[in-house]
C-alpha positions in Angstrom: -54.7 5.5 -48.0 -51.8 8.2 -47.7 -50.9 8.1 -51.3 -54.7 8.5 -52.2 -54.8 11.4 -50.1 -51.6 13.0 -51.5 -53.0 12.4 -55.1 -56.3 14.3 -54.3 -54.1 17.2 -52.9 -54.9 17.0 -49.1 -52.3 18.6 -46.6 -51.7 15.5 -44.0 -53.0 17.6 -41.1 -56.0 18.3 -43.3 -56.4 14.4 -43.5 -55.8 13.8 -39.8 -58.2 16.1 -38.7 -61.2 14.8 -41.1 -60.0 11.6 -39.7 -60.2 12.4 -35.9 -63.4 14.3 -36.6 -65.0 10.8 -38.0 -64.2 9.4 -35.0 -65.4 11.9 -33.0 -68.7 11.9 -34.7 -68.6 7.9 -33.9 -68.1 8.3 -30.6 -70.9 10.7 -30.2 -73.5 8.0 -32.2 -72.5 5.3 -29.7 -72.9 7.4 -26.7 -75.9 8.1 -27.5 -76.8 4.7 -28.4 -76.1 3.7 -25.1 -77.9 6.4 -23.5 -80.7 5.2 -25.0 -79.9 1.6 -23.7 -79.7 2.5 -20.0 -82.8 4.3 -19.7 -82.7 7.5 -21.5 -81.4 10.9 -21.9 -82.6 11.7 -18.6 -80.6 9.3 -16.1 -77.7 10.2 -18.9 -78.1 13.5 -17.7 -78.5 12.6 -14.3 -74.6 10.8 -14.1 -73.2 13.6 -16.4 -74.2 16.1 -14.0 -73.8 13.9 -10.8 -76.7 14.1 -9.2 -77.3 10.2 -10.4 
């Protein structure tokens, strides 16, 4: 994956970051799914803001 990288001219830090902002993109799809599974943006709210 490096050498593929390298051959399309991407600076390594330019590669991690596209990398670590997949993964934060991810993480933001599956806490959302699971909002949704434990009853809505609303008790999601509710624990992010403590008052759950």
């Amino acid at each position: 994956m490096y050498s593929q990288l390298r051959h399309y001219g991407w600076p390594p830090l330019q590669a991690v970051g596209h990398i670590a902002f997949g993964i934060t993109l991810l993480a933001l799809g599956l806490a959302c799914a699971g909002a949704e599974l434990l009853g809505g943006w609303e008790q999601a709210g509710r624990l992010l803001t403590g008052r759950g």
